[in-house]
N, C-alpha and C positions, 0 to 999 in steps of 0.2 A: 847845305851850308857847312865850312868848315867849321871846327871846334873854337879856332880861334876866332872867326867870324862871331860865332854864338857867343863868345867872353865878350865881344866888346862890342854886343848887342846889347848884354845882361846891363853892363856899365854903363853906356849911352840912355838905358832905359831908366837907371836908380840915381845915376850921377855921382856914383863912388869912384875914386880915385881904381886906374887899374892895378896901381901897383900893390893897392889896401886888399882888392877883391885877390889876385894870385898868393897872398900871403896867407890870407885866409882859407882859400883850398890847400896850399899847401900844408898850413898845420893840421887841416883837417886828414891829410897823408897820413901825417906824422902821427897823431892820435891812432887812425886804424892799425896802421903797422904796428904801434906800441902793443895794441892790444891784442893784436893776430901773434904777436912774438911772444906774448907772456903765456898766451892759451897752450903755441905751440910747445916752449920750454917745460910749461906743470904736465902736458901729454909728456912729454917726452920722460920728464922723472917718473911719472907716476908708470912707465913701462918696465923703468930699470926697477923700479919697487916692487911688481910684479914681479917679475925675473928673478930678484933676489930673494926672492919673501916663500916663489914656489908658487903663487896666486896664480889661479889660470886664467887667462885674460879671454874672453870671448864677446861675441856680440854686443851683449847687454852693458856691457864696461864702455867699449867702444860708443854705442848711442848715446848713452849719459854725458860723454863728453862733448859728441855733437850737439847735443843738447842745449848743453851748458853754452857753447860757443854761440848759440843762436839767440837764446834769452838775452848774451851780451851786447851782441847783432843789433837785438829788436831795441833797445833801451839807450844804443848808442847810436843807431838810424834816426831813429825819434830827433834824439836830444841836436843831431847834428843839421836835421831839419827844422828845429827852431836857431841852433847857431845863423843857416842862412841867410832866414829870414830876418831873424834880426839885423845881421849886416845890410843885408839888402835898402832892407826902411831907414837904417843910420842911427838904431840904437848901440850895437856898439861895434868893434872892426876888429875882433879877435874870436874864435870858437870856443868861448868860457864855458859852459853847459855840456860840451861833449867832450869839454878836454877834462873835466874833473868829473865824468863816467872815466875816462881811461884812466884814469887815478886812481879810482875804486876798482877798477877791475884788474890792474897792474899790482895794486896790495894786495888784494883778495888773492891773488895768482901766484905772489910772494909766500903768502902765509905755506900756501898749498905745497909751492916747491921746499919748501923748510921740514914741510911736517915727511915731505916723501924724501928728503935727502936722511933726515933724522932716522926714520923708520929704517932705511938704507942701515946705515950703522948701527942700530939698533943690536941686543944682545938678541933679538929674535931672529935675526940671523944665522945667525951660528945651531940656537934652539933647533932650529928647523933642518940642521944638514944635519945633527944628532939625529932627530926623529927619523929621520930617511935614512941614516946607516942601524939603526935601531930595528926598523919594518925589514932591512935584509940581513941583521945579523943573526947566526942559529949557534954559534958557540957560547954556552954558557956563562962563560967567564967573561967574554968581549960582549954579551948583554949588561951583565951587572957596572964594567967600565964606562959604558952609555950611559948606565944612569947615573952612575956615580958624576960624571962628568955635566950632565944636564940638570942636576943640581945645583953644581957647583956654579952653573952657567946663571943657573935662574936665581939663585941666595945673591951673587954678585950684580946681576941688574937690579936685585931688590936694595942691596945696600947703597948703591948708586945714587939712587932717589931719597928726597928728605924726608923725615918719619912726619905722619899727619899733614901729610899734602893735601891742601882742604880741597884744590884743583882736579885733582884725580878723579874716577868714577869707578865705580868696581860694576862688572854685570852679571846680576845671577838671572841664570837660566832655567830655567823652569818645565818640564816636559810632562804633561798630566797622565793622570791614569797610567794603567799598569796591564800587564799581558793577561790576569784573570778580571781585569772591570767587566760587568756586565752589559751587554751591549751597545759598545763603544767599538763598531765596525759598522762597515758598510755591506750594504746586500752583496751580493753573488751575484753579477754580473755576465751574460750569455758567454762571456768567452771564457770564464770560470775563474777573474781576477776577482778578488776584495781587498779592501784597506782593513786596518786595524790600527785604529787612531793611538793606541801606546806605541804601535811601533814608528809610527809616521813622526809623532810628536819627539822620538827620540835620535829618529835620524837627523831632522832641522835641527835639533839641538845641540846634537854631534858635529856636523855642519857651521853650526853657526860658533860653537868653542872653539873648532879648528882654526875656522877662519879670523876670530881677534885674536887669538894666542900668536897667529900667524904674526900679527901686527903689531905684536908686545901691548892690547888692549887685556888690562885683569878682568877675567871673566870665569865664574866660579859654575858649574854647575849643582844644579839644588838637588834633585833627585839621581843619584848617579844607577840607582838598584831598577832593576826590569820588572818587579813586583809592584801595584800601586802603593804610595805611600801615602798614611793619612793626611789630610789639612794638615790639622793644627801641627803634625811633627815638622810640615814642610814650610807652614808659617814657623815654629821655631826657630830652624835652619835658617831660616832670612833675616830675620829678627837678631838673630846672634849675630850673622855677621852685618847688619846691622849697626850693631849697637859698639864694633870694634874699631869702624875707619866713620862711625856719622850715617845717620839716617840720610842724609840731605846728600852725602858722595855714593848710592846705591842707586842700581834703578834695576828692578825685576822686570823679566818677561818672561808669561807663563804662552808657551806654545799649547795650540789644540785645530781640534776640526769640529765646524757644525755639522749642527742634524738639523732636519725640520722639513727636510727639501723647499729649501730657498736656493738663491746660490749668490758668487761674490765673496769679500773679502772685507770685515770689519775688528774695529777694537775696541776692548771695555777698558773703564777706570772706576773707581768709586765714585760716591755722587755726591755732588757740589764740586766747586774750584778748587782744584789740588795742582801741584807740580806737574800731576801724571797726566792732565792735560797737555800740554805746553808737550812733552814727550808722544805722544798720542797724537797729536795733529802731524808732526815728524814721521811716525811710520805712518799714516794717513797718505802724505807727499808722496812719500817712497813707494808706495804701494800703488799708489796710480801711477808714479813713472816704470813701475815694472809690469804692471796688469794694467795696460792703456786696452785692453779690450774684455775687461772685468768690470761689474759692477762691484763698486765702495759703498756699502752699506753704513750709511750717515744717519745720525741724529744730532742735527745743527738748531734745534732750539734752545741752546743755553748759549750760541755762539762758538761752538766749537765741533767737531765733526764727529767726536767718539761718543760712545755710548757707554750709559753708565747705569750701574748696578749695586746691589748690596753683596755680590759674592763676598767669599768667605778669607778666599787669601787676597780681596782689594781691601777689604775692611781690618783685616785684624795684623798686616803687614805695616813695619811701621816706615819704610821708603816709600818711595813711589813706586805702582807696580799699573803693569798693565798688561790685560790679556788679548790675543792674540786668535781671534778663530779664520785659519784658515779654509776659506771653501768648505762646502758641504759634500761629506763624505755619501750623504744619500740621493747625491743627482747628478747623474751618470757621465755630463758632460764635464762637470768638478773636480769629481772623486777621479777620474781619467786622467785628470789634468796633474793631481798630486800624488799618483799612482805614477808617473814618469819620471826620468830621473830626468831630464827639463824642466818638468813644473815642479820639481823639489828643488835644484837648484834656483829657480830663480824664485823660490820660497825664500831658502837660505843668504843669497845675495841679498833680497829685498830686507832681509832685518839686520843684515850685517850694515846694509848704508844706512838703515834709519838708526843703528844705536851711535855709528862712526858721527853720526850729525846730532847725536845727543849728547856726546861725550864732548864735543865741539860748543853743543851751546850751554854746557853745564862750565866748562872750563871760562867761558865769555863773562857767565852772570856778573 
């Protein structure tokens, strides 16, 4: 049976006008395309953002998008199969239900190209072709010019911005332990690798600085020294700055690795209903879209998926803080896993998108 044969089967069967039913596929055109164009435009920025920014684009960038295009797929198939049904039975003769999905996904996609043209022009632009003449400069003089100039780069975005931006979010970073804590590594391994969780916790964190500085995101690091530093000096540290931009514009994350020989990938926050929930479900998402073949270690009896404690820097920090154990350093398939510079990387990615979608719902509230 031809296609046209099959239209005016469908109409013969419901008794809608054919000129109602072709109107109505045809918006349903026009909705898809909207929404395949606005997907394809934020890909398309969000490549030149990379490009310009120095971000390496790999795999794991690329699925996210796939991703994202199919979540919109699924919710605009749905919606567009009650549009027909509706037309069908003659409640109404227009595709209202899936044309305001492409609404939502045409602004949501808006925002997106806004924030990645922005970031484009952004003064971390320039930041960045500094740093990279900086990594090859060896003349003394033409060092101190770099800096001089990357200063001068970074005081001028800072003036840019209006003082007490309640919108903003600063992110301190957090990397535990120190090169002499006491057994805070991983066995010895037959092929004679181990980890050593200060050093692990401080590459992610190096990693994960580069990469929002990259993006003109304030992100302060808390422990900068390779020695451990006590709690309380390093609650200090967060607390002060803290107490300079607003408890409620900060959000800490302290990197680590378990032990216990378990394995998987979970988060702590303090106990009862805090902010650092609501942040903590956020890398929660993130963290299953980057470890789809990792167990997420949940404790969802209070309704929320992180787990929660009386540590010492959840309690006595006065932001919202949350910690962060990645994988188990003591089981072999884990500790393998972030012993590579693949499963560090997409360590580092996974908390660079969950803080970029905190920073996103903190800006929202």
């Amino acid at each position: 049976m031809e296609n046209h044969e099959i239209l005016r089967y469908i109409v013969d069967l419901t008794g809608i006008e054919s000129r109602a039913f072709h109107r109505a596929l045809l918006l349903e055109a026009v909705v898809w395309c909207a929404m395949i164009g606005a997907v394809i435009i934020d890909f398309t920025t969000g490549i030149r953002k990379a490009k310009v920014l120095k971000i390496p684009r790999d795999s794991h960038g690329f699925r996210r998008s796939f991703s994202k295009f199919g979540d919109y797929g699924k919710v605009t198939g749905m919606l567009m199969l009650f549009d027909l049904l509706a037309i069908l039975f003659g409640i109404y003769s227009l595709p209202y239900a899936s044309g305001v999905a492409a609404v939502g996904v045409v602004y949501t996609e808006y925002r997106s190209v806004r924030e990645n043209l922005k970031a484009i022009k952004s003064s971390a632009v320039e930041m960045t072709t500094i740093v990279e003449l900086l990594a090859k400069a060896k003349d003394p003089k033409k060092i101190t010019e770099l800096l001089l100039q990357y200063n001068e780069v970074k005081n001028n975005a800072s003036r840019q911005q209006p003082k007490n931006n309640e919108y903003e979010m600063k992110i301190l970073i957090d990397n535990g332990h120190g090169r002499a804590t006491a057994g805070k590594r991983s066995p010895v391994w037959p092929d004679g690798k181990q980890l050593f969780e200060y050093e692990f916790n401080r590459d992610i964190a190096r990693r994960m600085h580069e990469a929002l500085t990259a993006r003109g995101t304030d992100s302060v690091p808390v422990v900068p020294e390779i020695d451990d530093i006590p709690l309380a000096e390093r609650t200090r540290r967060v607390n002060e700055i803290a107490a300079q931009v607003g408890p409620e514009n900060c959000l800490l994350v302290s990197i680590h690795v378990n032990a216990g020989g378990g394995t998987g990938w979970e988060a702590w926050t303090s106990v009862g209903e805090t902010e650092a929930d609501n942040y903590a479900t956020i890398f929660y998402e993130e963290a299953a879209r980057a470890f789809p073949e990792q167990r997420m270690r949940m404790d969802t009896t209070d309704g929320d998926p992180d787990k929660e404690a009386h540590f010492y820097l959840l309690r006595h920090t006065t932001c919202p803080a949350i910690i962060t154990e990645n994988f188990f350093m003591d089981t072999e398939a884990d500790c393998r896993l972030i012993l590579s510079e693949e499963g560090r990387k997409r360590v580092a990615d996974m908390h660079v998108s969950a803080l970029l979608r905190c920073i996103e719902y903190h800006r929202n509230k």
